[in-house]
OpenMM code with the backbone's topology and positions (N, CA, C; nanometers):
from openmm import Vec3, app, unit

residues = "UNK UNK UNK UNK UNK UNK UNK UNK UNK UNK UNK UNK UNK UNK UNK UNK UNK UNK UNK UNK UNK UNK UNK UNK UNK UNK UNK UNK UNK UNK UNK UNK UNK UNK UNK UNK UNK UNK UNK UNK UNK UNK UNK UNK UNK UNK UNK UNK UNK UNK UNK UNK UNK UNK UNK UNK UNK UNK UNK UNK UNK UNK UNK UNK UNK UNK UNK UNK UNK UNK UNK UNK UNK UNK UNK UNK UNK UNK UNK UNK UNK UNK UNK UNK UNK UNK UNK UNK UNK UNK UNK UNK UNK UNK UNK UNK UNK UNK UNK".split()
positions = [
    Vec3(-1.2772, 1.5944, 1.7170),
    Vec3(-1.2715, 1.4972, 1.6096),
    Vec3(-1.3321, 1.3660, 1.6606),
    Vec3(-1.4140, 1.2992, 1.6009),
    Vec3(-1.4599, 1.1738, 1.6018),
    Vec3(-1.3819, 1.0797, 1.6153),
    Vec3(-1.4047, 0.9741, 1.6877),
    Vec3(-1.3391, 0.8142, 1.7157),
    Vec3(-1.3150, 0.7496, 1.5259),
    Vec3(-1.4438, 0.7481, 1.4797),
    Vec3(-1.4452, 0.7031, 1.3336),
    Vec3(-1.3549, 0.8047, 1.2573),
    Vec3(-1.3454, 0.9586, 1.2623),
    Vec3(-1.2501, 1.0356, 1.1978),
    Vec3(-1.1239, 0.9999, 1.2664),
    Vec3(-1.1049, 0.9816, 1.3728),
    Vec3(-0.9620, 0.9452, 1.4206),
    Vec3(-0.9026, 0.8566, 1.3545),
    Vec3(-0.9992, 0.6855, 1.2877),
    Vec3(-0.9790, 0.6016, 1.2675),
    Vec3(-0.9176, 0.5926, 1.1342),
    Vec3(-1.0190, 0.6732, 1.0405),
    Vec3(-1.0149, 0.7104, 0.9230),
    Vec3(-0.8551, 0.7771, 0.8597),
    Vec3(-0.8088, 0.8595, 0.9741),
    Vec3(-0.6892, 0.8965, 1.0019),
    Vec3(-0.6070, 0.8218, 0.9684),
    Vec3(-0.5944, 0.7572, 1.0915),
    Vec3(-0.4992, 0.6703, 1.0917),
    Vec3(-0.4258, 0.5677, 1.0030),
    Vec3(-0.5756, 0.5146, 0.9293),
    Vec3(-0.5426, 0.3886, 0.8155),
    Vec3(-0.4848, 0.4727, 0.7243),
    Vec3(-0.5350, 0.6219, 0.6846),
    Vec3(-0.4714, 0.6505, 0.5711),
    Vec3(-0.3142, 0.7011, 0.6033),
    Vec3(-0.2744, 0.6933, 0.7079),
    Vec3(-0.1673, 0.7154, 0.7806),
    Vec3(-0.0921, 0.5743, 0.6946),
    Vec3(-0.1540, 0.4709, 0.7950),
    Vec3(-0.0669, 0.3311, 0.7748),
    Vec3(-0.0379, 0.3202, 0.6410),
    Vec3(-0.1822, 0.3391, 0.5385),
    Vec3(-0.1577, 0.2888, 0.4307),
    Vec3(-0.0041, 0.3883, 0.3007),
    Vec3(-0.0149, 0.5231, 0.3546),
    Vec3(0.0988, 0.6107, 0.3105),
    Vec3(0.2310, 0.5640, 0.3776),
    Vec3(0.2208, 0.5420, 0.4790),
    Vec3(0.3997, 0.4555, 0.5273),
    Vec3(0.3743, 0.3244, 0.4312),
    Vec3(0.2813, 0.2511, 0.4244),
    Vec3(0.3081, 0.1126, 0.3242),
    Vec3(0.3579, 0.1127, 0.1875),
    Vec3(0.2624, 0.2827, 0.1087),
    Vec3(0.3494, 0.2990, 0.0292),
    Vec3(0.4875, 0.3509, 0.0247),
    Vec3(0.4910, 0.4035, 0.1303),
    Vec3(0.6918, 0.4506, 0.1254),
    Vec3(0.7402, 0.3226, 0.1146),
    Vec3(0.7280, 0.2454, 0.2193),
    Vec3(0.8324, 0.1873, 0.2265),
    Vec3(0.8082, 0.0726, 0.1118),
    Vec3(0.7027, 0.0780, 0.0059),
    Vec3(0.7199, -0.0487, -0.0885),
    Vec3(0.7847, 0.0181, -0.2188),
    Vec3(0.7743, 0.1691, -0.2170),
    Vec3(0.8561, 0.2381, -0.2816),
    Vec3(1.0053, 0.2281, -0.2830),
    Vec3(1.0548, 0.1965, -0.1495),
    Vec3(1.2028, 0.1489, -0.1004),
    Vec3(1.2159, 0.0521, -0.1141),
    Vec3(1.1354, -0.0503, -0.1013),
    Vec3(1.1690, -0.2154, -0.1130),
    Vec3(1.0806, -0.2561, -0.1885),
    Vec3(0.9716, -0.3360, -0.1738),
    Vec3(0.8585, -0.4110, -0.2180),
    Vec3(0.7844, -0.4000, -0.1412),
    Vec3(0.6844, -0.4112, -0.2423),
    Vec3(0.5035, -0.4235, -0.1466),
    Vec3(0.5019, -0.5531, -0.0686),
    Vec3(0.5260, -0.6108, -0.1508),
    Vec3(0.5279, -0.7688, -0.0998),
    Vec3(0.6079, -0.8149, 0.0269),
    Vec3(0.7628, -0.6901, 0.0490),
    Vec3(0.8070, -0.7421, 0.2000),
    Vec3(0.7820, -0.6192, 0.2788),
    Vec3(0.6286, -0.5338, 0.2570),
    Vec3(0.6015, -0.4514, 0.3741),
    Vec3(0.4973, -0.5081, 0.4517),
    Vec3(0.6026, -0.5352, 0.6431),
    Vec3(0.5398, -0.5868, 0.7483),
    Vec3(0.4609, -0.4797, 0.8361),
    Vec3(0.3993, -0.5533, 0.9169),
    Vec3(0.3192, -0.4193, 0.9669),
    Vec3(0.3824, -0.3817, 1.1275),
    Vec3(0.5278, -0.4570, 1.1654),
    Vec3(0.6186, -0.4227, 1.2356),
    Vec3(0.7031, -0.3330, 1.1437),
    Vec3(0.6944, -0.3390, 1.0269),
    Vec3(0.7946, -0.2224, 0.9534),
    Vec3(0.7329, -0.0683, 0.9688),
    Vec3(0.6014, -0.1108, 0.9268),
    Vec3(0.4968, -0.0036, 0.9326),
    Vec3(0.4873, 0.0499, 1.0730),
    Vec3(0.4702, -0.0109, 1.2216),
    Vec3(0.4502, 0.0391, 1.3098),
    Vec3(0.5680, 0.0911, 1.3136),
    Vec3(0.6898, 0.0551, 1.3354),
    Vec3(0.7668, 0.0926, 1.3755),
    Vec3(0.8161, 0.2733, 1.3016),
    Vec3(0.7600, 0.2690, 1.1916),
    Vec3(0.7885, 0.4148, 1.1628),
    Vec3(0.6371, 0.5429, 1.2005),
    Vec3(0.5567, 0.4530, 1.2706),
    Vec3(0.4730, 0.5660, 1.3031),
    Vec3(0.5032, 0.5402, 1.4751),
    Vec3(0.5604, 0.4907, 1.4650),
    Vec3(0.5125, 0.4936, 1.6467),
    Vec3(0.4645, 0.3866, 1.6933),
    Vec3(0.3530, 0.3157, 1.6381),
    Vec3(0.2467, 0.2299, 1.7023),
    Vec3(0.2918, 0.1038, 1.7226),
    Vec3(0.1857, 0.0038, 1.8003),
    Vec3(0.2484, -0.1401, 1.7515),
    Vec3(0.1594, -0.2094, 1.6317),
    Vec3(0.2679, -0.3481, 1.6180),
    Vec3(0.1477, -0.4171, 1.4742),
    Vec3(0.0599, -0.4582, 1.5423),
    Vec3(0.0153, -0.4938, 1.6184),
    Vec3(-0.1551, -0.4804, 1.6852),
    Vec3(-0.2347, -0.3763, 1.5852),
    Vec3(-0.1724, -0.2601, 1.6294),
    Vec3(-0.2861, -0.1409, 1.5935),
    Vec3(-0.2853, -0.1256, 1.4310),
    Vec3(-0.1524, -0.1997, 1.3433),
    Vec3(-0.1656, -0.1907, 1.2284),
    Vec3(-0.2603, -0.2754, 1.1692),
    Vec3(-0.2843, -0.4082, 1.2328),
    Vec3(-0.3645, -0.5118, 1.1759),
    Vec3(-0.5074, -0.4493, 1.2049),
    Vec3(-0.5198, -0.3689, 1.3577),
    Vec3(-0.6462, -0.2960, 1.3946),
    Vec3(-0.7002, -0.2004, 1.2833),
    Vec3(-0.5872, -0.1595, 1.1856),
    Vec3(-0.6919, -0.0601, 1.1159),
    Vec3(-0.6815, -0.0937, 0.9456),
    Vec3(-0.6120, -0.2098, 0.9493),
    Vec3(-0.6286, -0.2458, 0.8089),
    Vec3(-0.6524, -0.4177, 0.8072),
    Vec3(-0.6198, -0.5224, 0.9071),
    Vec3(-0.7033, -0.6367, 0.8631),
    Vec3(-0.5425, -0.7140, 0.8611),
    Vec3(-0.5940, -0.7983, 0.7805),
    Vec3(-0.4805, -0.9000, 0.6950),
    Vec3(-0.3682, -0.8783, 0.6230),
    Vec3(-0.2774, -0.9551, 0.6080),
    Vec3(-0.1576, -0.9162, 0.5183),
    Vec3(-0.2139, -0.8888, 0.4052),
    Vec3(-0.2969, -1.0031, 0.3179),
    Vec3(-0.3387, -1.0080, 0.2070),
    Vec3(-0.4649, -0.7948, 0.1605),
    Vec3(-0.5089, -0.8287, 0.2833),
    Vec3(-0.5787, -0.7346, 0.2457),
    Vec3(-0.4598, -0.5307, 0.2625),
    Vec3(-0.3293, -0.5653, 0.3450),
    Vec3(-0.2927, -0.4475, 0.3369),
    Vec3(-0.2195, -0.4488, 0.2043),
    Vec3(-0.2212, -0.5559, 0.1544),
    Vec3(-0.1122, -0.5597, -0.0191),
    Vec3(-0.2041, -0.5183, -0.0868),
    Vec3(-0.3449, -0.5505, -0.0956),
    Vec3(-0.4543, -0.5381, -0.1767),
    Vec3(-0.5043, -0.3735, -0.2136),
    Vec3(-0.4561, -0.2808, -0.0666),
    Vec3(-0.4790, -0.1767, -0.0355),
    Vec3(-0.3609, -0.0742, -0.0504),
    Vec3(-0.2249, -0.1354, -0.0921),
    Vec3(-0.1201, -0.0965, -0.1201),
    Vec3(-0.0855, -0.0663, -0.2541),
    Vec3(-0.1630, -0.1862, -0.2989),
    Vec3(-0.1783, -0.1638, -0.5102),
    Vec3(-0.2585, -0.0594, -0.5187),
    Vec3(-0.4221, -0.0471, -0.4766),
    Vec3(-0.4902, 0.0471, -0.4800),
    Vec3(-0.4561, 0.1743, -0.4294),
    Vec3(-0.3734, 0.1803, -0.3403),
    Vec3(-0.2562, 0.3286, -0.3612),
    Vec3(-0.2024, 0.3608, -0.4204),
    Vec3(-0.1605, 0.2768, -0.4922),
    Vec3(-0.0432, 0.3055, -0.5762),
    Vec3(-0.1126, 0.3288, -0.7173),
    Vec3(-0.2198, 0.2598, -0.7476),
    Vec3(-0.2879, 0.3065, -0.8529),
    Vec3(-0.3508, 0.4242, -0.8560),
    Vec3(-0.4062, 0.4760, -0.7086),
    Vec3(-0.4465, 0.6120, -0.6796),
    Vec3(-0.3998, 0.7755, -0.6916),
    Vec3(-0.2912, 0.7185, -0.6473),
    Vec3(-0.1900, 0.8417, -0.6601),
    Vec3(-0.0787, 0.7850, -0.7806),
    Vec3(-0.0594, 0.7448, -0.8877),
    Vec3(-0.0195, 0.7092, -1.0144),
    Vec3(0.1393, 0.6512, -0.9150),
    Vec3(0.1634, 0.5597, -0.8466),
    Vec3(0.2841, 0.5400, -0.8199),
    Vec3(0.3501, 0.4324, -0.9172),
    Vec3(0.3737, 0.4672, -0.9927),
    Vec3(0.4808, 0.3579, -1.0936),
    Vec3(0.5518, 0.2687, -1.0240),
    Vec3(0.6495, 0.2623, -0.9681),
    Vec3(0.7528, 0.1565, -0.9034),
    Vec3(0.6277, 0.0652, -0.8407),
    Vec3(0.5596, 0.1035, -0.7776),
    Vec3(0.4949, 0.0025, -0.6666),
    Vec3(0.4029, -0.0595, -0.7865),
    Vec3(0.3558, 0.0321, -0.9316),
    Vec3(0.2339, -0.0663, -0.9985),
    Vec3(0.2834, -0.1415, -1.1008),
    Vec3(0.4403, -0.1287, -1.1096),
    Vec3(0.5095, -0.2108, -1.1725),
    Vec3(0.5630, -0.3392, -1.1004),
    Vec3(0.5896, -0.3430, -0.9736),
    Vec3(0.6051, -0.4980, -0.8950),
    Vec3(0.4609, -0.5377, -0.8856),
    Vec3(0.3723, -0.4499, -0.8408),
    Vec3(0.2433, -0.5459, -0.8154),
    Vec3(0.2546, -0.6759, -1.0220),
    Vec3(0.2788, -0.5551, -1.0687),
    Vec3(0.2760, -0.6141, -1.2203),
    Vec3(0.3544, -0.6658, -1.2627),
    Vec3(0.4701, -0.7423, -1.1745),
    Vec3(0.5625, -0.8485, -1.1795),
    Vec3(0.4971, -0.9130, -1.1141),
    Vec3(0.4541, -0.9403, -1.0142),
    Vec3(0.3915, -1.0275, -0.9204),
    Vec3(0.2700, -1.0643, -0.9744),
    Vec3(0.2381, -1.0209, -1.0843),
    Vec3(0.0811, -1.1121, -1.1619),
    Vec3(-0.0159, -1.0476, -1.0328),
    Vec3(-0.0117, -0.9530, -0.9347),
    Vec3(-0.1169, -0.9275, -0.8560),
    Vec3(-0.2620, -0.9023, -0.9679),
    Vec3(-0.3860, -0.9555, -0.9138),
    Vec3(-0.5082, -0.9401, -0.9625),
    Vec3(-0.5710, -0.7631, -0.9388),
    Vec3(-0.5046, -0.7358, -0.8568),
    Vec3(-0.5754, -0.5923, -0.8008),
    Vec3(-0.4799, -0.4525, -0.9552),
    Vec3(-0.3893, -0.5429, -0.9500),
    Vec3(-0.3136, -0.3887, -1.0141),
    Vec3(-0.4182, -0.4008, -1.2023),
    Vec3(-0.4303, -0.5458, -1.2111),
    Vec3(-0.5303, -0.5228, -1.3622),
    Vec3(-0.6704, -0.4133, -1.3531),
    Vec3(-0.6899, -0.3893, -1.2450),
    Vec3(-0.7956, -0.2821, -1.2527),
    Vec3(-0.7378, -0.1591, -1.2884),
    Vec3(-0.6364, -0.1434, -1.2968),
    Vec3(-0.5501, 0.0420, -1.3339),
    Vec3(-0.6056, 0.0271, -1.5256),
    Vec3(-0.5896, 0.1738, -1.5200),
    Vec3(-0.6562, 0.1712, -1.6378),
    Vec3(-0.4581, 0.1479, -1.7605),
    Vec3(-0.5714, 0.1284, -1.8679),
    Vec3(-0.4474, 0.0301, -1.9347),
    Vec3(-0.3511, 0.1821, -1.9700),
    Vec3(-0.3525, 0.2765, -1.9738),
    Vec3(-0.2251, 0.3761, -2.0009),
    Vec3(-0.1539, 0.3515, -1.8791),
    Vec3(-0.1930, 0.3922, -1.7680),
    Vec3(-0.0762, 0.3790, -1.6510),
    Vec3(0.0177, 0.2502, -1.6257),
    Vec3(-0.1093, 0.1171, -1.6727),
    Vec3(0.0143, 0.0076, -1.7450),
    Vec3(0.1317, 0.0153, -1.7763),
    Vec3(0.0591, 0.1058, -1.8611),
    Vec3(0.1648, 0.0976, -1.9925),
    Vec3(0.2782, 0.1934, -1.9171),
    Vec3(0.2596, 0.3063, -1.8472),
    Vec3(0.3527, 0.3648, -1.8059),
    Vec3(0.3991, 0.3038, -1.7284),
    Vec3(0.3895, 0.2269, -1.6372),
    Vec3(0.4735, 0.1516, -1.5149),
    Vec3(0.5343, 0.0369, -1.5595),
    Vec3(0.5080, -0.0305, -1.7030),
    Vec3(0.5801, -0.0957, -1.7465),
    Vec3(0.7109, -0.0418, -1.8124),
    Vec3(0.6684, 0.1277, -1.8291),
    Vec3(0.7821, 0.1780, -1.9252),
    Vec3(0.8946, 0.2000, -1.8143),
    Vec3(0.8147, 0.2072, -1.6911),
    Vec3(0.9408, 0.3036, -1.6222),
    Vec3(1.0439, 0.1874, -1.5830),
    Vec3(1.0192, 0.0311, -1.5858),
    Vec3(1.1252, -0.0216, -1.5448),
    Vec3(1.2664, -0.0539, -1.6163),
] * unit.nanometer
topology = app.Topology()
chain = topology.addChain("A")
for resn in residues:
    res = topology.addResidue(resn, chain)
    for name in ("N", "CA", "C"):
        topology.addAtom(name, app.Element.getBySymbol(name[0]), res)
């Protein structure tokens, strides 16, 4: 396996623990010491494969819009986040229903 497939790995690793655990709590209080700490790694290597806070929330909505996660596209959609208005307007509508 490739260094870049390893890498590729991994983020989609981080970014599936970000959605658990914003599924359990909020997007908004998942750290990337929360995140390391349930794969193993340190937050070094979490910031190494996804960047910024701003940008792992950014990438946390876009999960959640990906795989239809309601709870998480309904806080982004309390939180006025800009990223969750790109979901198309039915799943809106469903993540508004489910609260």
């Amino acid at each position: 396996m490739t260094k870049r497939k390893l890498a590729t790995d991994r983020r989609e690793e981080v970014l599936a623990v970000a959605l658990a655990l914003s599924i359990e709590g909020c997007y908004r209080n998942v750290t990337r010491r929360g995140i390391a700490d349930r794969i193993g790694i340190t937050p070094q290597a979490i910031q190494h494969h996804i960047g910024t806070m701003a940008v792992l929330r950014r990438d946390i909505v876009r999960a959640a819009i990906r795989v239809e996660c309601l709870p998480v596209i309904a806080q982004a959609m309390a939180y006025k986040d800009p990223h969750v208005m790109k979901a198309p307007k039915d799943l809106l509508a469903r993540a508004r229903g489910s609260l």
